[in-house]
Structure formats: structure tokens, C-alpha cells
C-alpha positions in Angstrom: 55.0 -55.9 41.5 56.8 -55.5 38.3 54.5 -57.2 36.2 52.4 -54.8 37.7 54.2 -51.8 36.9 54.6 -53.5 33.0 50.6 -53.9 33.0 49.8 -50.6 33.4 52.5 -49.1 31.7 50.9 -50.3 28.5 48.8 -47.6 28.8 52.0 -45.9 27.4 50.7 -47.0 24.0 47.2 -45.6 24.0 48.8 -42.3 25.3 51.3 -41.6 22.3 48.7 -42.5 20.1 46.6 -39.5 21.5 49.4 -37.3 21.6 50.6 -38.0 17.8 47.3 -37.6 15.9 45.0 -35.8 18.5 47.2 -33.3 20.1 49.8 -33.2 17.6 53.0 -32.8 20.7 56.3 -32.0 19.7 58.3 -34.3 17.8 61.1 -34.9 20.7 58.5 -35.7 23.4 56.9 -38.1 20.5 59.9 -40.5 20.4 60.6 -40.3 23.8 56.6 -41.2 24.4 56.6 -44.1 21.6 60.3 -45.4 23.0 59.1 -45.9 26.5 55.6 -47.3 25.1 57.4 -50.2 23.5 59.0 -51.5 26.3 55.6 -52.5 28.1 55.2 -53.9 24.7 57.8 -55.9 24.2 57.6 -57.5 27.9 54.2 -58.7 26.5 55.5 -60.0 23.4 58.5 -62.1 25.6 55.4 -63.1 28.0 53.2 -64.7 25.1 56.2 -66.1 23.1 57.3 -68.1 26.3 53.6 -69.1 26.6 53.5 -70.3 23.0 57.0 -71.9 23.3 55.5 -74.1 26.2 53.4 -75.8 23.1 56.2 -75.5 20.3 59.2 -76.2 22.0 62.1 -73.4 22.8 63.1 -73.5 18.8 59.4 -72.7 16.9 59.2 -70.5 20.3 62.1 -68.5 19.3 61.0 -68.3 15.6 57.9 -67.1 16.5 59.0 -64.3 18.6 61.7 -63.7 16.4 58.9 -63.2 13.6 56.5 -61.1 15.5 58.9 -59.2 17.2 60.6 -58.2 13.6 57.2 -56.9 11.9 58.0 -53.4 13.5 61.4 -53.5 12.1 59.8 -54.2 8.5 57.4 -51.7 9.2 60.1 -48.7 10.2 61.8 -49.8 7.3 59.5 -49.1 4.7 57.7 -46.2 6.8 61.8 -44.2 6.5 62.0 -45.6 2.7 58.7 -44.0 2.2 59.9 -40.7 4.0 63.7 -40.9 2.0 65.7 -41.9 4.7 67.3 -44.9 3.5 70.8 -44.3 5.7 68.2 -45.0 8.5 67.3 -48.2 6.6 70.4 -49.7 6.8 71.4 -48.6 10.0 68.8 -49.5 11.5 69.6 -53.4 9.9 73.0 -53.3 10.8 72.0 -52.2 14.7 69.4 -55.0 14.9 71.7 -57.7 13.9 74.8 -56.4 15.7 72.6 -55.8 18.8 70.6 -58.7 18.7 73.6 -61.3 19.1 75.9 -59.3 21.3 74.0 -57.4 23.1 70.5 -58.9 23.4 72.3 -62.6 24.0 74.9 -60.8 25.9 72.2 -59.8 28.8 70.5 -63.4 28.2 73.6 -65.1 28.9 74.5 -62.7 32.2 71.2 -62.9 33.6 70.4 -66.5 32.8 71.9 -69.1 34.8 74.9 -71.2 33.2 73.0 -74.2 31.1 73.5 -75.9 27.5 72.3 -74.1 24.7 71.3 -75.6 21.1 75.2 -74.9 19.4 73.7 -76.1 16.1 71.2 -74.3 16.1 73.2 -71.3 17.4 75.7 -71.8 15.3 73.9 -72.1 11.8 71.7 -68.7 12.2 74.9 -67.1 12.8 76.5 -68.9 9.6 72.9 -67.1 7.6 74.4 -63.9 9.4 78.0 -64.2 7.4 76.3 -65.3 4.5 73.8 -62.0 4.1 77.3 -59.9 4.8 79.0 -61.6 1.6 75.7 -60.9 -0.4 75.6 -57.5 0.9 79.2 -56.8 -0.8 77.4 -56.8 -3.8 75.7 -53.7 -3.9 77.9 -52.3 -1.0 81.2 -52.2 -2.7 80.4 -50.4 -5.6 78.7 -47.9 -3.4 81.5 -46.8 -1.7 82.3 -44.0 -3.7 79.8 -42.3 -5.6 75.8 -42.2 -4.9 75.0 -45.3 -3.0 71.4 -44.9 -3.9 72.0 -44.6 -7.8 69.7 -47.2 -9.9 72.6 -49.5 -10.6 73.1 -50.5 -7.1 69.0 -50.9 -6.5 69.3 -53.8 -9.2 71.9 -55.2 -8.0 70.2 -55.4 -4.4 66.8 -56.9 -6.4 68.7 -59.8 -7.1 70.6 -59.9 -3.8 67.6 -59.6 -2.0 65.5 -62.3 -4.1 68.4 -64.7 -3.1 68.5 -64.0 0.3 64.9 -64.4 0.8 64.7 -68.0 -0.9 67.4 -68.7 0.9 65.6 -67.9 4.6 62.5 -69.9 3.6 64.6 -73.2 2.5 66.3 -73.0 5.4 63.7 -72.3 7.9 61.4 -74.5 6.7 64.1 -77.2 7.0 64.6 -76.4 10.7 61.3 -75.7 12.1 60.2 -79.4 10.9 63.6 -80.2 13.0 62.4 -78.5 15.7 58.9 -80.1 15.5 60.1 -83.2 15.5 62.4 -83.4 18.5 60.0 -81.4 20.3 57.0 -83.8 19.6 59.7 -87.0 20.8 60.6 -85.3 23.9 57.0 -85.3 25.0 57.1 -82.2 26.9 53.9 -80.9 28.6 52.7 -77.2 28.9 52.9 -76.1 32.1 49.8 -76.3 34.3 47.6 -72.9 34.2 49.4 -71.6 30.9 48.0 -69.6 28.5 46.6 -71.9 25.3 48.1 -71.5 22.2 45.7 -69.5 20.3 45.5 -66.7 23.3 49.1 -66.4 23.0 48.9 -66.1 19.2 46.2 -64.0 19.8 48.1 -61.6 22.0 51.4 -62.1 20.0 49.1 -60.2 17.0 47.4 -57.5 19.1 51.2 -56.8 20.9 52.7 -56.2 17.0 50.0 -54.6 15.6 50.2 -52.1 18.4 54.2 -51.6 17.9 54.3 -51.5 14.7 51.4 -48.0 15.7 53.9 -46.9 18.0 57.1 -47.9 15.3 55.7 -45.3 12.8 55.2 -42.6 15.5 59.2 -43.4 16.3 60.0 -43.0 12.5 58.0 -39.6 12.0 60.2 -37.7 15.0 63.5 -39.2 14.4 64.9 -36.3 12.7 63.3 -34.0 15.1 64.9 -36.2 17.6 68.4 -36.4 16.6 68.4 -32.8 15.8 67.7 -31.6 19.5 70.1 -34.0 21.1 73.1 -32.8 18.6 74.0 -36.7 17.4 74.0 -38.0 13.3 71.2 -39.7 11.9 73.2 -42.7 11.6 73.8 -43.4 15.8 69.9 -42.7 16.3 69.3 -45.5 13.8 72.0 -47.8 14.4 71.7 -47.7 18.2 68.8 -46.2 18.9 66.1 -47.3 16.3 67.4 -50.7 16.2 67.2 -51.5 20.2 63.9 -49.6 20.7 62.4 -51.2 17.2 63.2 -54.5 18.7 62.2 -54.3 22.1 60.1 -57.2 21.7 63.4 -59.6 21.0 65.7 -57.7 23.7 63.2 -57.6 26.6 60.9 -60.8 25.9 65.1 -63.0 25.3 66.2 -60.9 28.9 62.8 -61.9 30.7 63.2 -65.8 29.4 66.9 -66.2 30.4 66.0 -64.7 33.3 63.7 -67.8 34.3 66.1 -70.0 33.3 65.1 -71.0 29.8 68.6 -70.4 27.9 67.6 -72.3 25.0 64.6 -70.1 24.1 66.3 -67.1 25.0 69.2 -67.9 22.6 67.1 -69.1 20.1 65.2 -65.0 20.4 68.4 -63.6 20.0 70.0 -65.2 17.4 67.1 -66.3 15.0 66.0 -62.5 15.3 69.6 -61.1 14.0 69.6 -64.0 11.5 65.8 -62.9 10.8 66.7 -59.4 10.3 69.6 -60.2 8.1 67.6 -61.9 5.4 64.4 -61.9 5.6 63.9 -58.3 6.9 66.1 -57.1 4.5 65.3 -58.8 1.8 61.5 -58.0 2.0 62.0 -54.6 2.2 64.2 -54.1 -0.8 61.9 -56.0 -2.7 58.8 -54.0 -1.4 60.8 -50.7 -1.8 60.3 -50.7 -5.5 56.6 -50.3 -4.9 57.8 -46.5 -2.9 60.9 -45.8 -3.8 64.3 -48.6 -4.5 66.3 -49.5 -2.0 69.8 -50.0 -2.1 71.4 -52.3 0.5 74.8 -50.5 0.1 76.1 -50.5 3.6 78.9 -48.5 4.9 82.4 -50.6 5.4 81.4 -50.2 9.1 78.5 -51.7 9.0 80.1 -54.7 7.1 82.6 -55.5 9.3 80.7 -55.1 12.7 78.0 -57.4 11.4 80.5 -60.0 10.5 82.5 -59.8 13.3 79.9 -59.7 15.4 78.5 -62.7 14.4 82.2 -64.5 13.7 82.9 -63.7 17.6 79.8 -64.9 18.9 80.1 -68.4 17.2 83.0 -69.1 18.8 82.0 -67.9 21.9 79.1 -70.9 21.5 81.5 -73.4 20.5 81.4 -75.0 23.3 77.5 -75.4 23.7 77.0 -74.0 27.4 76.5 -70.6 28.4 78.2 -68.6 31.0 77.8 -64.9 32.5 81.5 -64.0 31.5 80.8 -64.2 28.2 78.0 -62.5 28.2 79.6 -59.9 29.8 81.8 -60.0 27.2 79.5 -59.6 24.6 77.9 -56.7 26.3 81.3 -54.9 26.4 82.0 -55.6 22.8 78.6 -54.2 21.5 79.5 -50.8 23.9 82.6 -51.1 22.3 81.1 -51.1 18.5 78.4 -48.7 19.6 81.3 -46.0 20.4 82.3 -46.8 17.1 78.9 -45.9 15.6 79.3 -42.7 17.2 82.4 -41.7 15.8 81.5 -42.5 12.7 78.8 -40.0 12.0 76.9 -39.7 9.1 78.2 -41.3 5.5 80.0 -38.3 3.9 78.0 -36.9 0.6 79.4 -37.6 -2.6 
């Protein structure tokens, strides 16, 4: 019945398309329209990722959904660099990565039943977590008083970001031939009456072109957005823009732990965050110079809830299994960080 309900509510997509470029609605009824469209959308990425994961193995699986699932967040990146809203740039980073790995895995680890998980693998992505957040000082401490978008701090971020991407490739590269290889040893079989690999390739591409549509319609009626419900630009990126930008890694990691399959839905959660952190980042202060520089000077805030949010989680995996109290833990700490957000309101001019 509910797969039901998520089949036809991709119709969602088509429909906000209509309404943003034939009928030209109001901008509030546009994000609500595009937010509800993704969710259909990002079942459907979770459904073809654990398809293609049946022929990868649970660590490629997670990469790959990790991969497509994060092309929107690129996308809303450079489509609110394009439009000057580069606050909503880095919130929106800091709210994927923060929610990704507490509260994304959080839900995994409460729904899913108490298993193993893959600790090294777990725990590296989160060490690439830490390590952006040191890079990030770079440009971010300087930018604490003053203009943060001044040129300065744009060239500092250039050669942050160059790093952080070289980084991300060594070290993926590294892992995904890992991954191949003790998935190829443990001669597991796809499942009778799967999809094949290419249809769920296939449908993984058609599912991000189509949010990545429906992530530029979000962008264009943010400001509308957070004007008529009376909260900062900052909370609609950092909480908002960031869950509902990566739909495809919250629902498609909830849907997967929720059959069972821990180590994949992990692997969504915190390869996304880790994805996010330098690759994500790093691509789109390096494209930004093509629109307009970006600066990755993030708020104090933002520092030390992506740190400690990826600090805690670490030692919550320490012990390589996976239980519902901690992921009601983590849950509770990202409610806790998001009242923080809230608080904090806009970064104060000047």
C-alpha cells in the first residue's frame, strides 16, 4: 500500500514543474510543492541504490547513493551562489553533514534491527568529516569579523577546496577497490527477481535529474518562504534545505535499515556527510569562480556542530554494532543542535 501511495506521489514532480514555469504560483506554495515532490523521489533513489547494492555490495551501494543523492545538493549550491545567497551555501553544508550522521543514521539505527556495522569504514568517513572542519578554519577564522565574502578569504578557500577534493578521490578510490574486493570474495548473489544493474543505474539518473528540477524550484522560493513563516535564512537552510535537499540519503538509508540492511544504511549516511564535506564543498567553491567566489567561511556554530557531531558519532560506533538507544540518542542530539540553529539566526552584518 505504501509503495503505492510513493508511486503515485511522484506525480508530485511533474506537478511543481507545471506550477513553477507554466502557472507561475506563489513562491510559498512552490517550496512547499517541490519539498513534498522530493520525498517520492528520494524513496526511489533508496529503492534503486538497494537494487544496485545487491550487485556492488552494501559499501559501492552506499557510495553510489551517496553520489546520486548529493548531485541536488551541488546543484542548490551553485543555483543560491548564482542568486548571492552564499549564507544559504554554507548552511545548507553544515545541515547536510550534521544531519546526515545524527539524524539520518540516528533513524537508521532506531528503525533497523540491532546488527554489526562496517566500524572501519564508519569510522574513517567520519575521520574525512574532522579533517574538512580543520581545513575549513582556514578561511573561517579570518572571517569572523569583517566581510566573510571579501576576496581574501575566496583564495584562501581555492586552495582549501583543491585540497579537499584530491583528498576525496585518493581516498575513495582506495576504498571502493576495498570494497570490490571483499565483495567479489564473499560471493554474494543478487537476489532472485531484482532489478539489473543498468535499470537501477538507469533509474538512479532519471530520479537525480528530476531532483535536482525540483532542487532549483526549492532554491528560487526560499526567501519567499522564510519570509512568510517569520524564521532567518540561516534555519531554512541549515535545517530545512539540507534535510529536504537530501531526501534521497535520509529516506532511501531509513527505508534500507528498515529491511534490515544496517551496513548499507550506515554506509548512506555517513559516506553522504563525508561526501558533502569534501567533495560537495569543494566542487562548488571551485565552480563558484565561474559565477561568483565562494568563501567557505563558516560561522563558529557551524564549526563546532560539524565536529562534534561527527566526534560523538565515532564513538558511538566504537563498538561495531548498532543499537536503537543510540540512535535515539542521536536523534535527540541533532533536535538538540537544530534548536541551536534557531537561536542563532542570521550571521550579524559587519
Amino acid at each position: 500500500m505504501v509503495r503505492r501511495i510513493l508511486w503515485g506521489a511522484l506525480a508530485l514532480t511533474p506537478a511543481a514543474i507545471v506550477a513553477r514555469f507554466a502557472f507561475h504560483v506563489g513562491d510559498t506554495t512552490l517550496f512547499v510543492l517541490a519539498a513534498a515532490a522530493l520525498v517520492p523521489l528520494a524513496w526511489l533513489i533508496g529503492e534503486s541504490t538497494e537494487h544496485a547494492a545487491e550487485h556492488t555490495g552494501p559499501g559501492i551501494g552506499g557510495f553510489l547513493n551517496a553520489s546520486f543523492g548529493n548531485a541536488p545538493e551541488l546543484i542548490i549550491a551553485l543555483f543560491a551562489v548564482a542568486d548571492g545567497l552564499t549564507e544559504v551555501v554554507r548552511g545548507s553544508i553544515t545541515g547536510s553533514i550534521v544531519s546526515n550522521i545524527l539524524l539520518v543514521l540516528g533513524f537508521a539505527l532506531l528503525i533497523g534491527p540491532p546488527s554489526p556495522i562496517d566500524r572501519r569504514s564508519v569510522t574513517s568517513q567520519l575521520g574525512l568529516v574532522l579533517f574538512a572542519v580543520l581545513l575549513y578554519l582556514i578561511p573561517s577564522v579570518p572571517g569572523f569579523h569583517g566581510d566573510p565574502e571579501r576576496h581574501s578569504l575566496a583564495l584562501a578557500t581555492l586552495g582549501v577546496a583543491i585540497v579537499l577534493l584530491c583528498v576525496y578521490a585518493v581516498v575513495t578510490f582506495v576504498r571502493l577497490r576495498r570494497e570490490s574486493r571483499a565483495h567479489t570474495a564473499s560471493g554474494h548473489a543478487p537476489e532472485a527477481g531484482g532489478w539489473s544493474l543498468p535499470a537501477a543505474l538507469a533509474t538512479l539518473a532519471v530520479a537525480t535529474l528530476a531532483t535536482a528540477i525540483i532542487s532549483e524550484i526549492l532554491v528560487h522560493s526560499l526567501e519567499s518562504f522564510a519570509h512568510t513563516v517569520g524564521v532567518s535564512e540561516f534555519f531554512i537552510a541549515v535545517v530545512i534545505v539540507a534535510i529536504v535537499g537530501n531526501a534521497a540519503e535520509h529516506g532511501g538509508a531509513v527505508v534500507i535499515a528498515r529491511r534490515g540492511k544496517m551496513k548499507l544504511a550506515t554506509e548512506i549516511a555517513v559516506s553522504s556527510s563525508a561526501q558533502v564535506a569534501l567533495l560537495v564543498a569543494g566542487t562548488a567553491a571551485v565552480v563558484s569562480w565561474a559565477i561568483e567566489p565562494l568563501s567557505l567561511a563558516f560561522r563558529p556554530i557551524e564549526l563546532i556542530t560539524m565536529g562534534a557531531s561527527a566526534a560523538f558519532v565515532a564513538f558511538v560506533s566504537l563498538d561495531g554494532r548498532s543499537r536503537r538507544w543510540e540512535g535515539a540518542l542521536l536523534i535527540a542530539a541533532y533536535c538538540a543542535t537544530a534548536t541551536w540553529y534557531f537561536l542563532a539566526g542570521d550571521r550579524p552584518v559587519g
